[in-house]
N, C-alpha and C positions, 0 to 999 in steps of 0.2 A: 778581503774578508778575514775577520780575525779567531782566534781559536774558540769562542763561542760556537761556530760551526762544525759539524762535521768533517773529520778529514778526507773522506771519500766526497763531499758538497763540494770541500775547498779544489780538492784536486779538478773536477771536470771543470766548476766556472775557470781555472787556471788554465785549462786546454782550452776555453771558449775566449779566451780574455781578446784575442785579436777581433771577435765581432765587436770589440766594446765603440762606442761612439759619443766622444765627448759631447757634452751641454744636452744629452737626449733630454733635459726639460722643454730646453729652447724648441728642440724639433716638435714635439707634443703640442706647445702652445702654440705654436706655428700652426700645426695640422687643426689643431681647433678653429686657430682664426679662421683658416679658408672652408673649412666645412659652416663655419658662419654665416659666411658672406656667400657661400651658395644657396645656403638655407634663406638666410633672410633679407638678405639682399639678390639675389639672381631667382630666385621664385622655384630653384630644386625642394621638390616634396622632401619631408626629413626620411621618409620611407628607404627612397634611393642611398643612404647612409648604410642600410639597416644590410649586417650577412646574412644570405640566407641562400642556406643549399640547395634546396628546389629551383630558385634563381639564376644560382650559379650552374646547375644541372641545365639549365636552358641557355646557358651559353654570354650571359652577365659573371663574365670572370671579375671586373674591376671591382666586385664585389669584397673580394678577396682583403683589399687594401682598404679599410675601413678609416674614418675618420672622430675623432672623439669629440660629436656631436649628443647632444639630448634635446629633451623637448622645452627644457627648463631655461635654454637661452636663447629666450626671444630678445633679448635687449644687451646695449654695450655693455647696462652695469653689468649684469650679471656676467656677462662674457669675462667682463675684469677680473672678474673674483675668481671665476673660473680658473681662467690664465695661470690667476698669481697665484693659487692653492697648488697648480700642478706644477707650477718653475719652483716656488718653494720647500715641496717634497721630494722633488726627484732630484732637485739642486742640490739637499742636506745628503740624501740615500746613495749621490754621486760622489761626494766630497767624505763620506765615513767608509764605501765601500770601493771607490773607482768607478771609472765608467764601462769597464766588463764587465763585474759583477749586476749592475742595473740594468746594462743592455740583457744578461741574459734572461734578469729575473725577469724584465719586462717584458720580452720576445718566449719565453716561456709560458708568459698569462696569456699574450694573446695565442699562442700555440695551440693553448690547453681549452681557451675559449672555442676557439675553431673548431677542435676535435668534434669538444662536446656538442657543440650547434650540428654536427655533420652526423655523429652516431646520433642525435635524438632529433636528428632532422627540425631543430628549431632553430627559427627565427627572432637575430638578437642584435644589439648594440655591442661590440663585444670590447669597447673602450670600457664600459661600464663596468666591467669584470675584472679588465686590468688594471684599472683605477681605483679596484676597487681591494685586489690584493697587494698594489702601491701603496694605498693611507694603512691599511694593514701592518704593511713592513714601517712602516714610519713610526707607527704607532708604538710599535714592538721594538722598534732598539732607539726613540727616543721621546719614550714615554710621558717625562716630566716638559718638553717642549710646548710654551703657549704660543697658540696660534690666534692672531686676534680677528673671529669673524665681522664681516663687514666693517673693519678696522674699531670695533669698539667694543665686542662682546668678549673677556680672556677665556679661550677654552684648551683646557691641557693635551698634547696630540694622545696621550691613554683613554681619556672619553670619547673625541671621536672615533679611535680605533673600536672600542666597546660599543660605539655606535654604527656602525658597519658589522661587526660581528652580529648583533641581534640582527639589526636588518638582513642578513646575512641566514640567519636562523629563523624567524619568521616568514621568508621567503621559500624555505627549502621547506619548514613545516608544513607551508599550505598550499606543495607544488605536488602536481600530479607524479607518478612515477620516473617520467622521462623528464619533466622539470628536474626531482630530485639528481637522477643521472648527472643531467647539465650541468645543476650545481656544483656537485662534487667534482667533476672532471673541472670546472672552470677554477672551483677554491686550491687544485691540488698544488698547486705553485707555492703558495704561505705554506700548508703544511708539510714541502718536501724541507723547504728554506731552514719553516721556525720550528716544525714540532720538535728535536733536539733539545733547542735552546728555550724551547717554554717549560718544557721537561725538568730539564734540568735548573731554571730557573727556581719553579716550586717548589722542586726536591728541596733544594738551598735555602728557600724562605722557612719551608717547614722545618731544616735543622736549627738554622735559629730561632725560630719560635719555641720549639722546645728544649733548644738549650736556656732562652729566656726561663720559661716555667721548672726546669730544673735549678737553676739559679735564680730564685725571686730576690732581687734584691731587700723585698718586705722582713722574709723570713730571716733574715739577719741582724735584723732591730731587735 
C-alpha cells in the first residue's frame, strides 16, 4: 500500500501482512467453481450456500464458511464470466497492493459481512458483499481500466464501480432499519480503506479546478 493511504491503515495491514495469501483470486474462483457444481450439478438447494445465524444457532456451523455462489449462475457461460471478472480484479488489486494487503481487505469484508448478518440476525450471501466492496476498491484506484463485458462491450472499471455504488444506495434506501444496519456494517471495509483517499482525492480536484478558473487561459487574449 502506498502513501495514498493512511499511516495508522498502512501500519496494521503491515502487522497483518503474514495472513497474506498469494493468487487469493485463484482460491475465489476456485470456491465458485465448487459451490457450482454442488448447486448445479449435485442437486444442493442454493439455500444451503446462504449464512445464516438462526441456522448457525442450531448447530449448522459449516455455515460459517460460505461460498461465492448466486442465483444468476445457472450455466458454464455465466460461470466463465464470473470466474474471470473475479481472477481479473483481485489478480490487478494483488499485483498494485501485495497479497496481505487483499487478503486483509478481503477477510475484513467477509468479517464485517458476518458481523452484520449476526447483530441484524439476517440472512445473506455474504460473497455478495465482499465482492462487492472488491469491484469497489478496483474501481477506486484503477478507475480508467476497461474491462470488456462479455468480451465485446468496453466498460471503464469507474462506471462499474458507480454502478455498485448506486446499487449499493438504492439497496440501503429501501431497506428496513436492520437492512440499513447490515448495509453499513457490510460497506464499512471500502470506507475504512478509501474514505482518506476519496477525500483527499476531491480536495485535489477542487484545487485544480479553481486554480483553472483563477487562471482562465480565455482572459489573457
Amino acid at each position: 500500500m502506498d502513501e495514498r493511504f493512511p499511516k495508522y491503515l498502512r501500519w496494521v495491514v503491515n502487522r497483518l501482512d503474514f495472513l497474506g495469501l498469494p493468487n487469493l483470486g485463484m482460491l475465489v474462483c476456485g470456491l465458485a467453481v465448487l459451490g457450482f457444481v454442488g448447486t448445479q450439478m449435485m442437486g444442493a438447494p442454493l439455500h444451503q450456500f446462504t449464512f445464516s445465524p438462526e441456522l448457525i444457532r442450531q448447530g449448522q456451523w459449516w455455515r460459517l464458511f460460505a461460498f461465492p455462489v448466486s442465483e444468476g449462475l445457472s450455466s458454464p457461460i455465466w460461470l466463465l464470466f464470473y470466474v474471470m471478472y473475479i481472477y481479473f480484479v483481485m489478480n490487478a488489486l494483488e499485483g498494485h497492493w501485495g497479497p496481505g494487503p487483499l487478503t486483509v481487505f478481503t477477510l475484513f469484508s467477509y468479517v464485517c459481512a458476518m458481523v452484520g448478518a449476526i447483530i441484524t440476525n439476517t440472512a445473506t450471501n455474504l460473497w455478495y458483499h465482499v465482492l462487492e466492496n472488491i469491484s469497489l476498491a478496483f474501481g477506486t484506484l484503477f478507475p480508467d481500466v476497461e474491462l470488456y463485458l462479455f468480451f465485446v462491450l468496453p466498460v471503464k472499471a469507474k462506471w462499474l464501480a458507480m454502478l455498485a455504488g448506486v446499487l449499493f444506495l438504492m439497496q440501503f434506501w429501501n431497506a428496513f432499519l436492520p437492512g440499513k444496519i447490515f448495509l453499513a456494517i457490510a460497506f464499512l471495509p471500502y470506507l475504512v480503506f478509501f474514505s482518506p483517499y476519496l477525500v483527499s482525492t476531491l480536495y485535489y480536484k477542487y484545487k485544480i479546478s479553481k486554480h483553472k478558473r483563477r487562471y482562465n487561459p480565455e482572459d489573457w487574449k
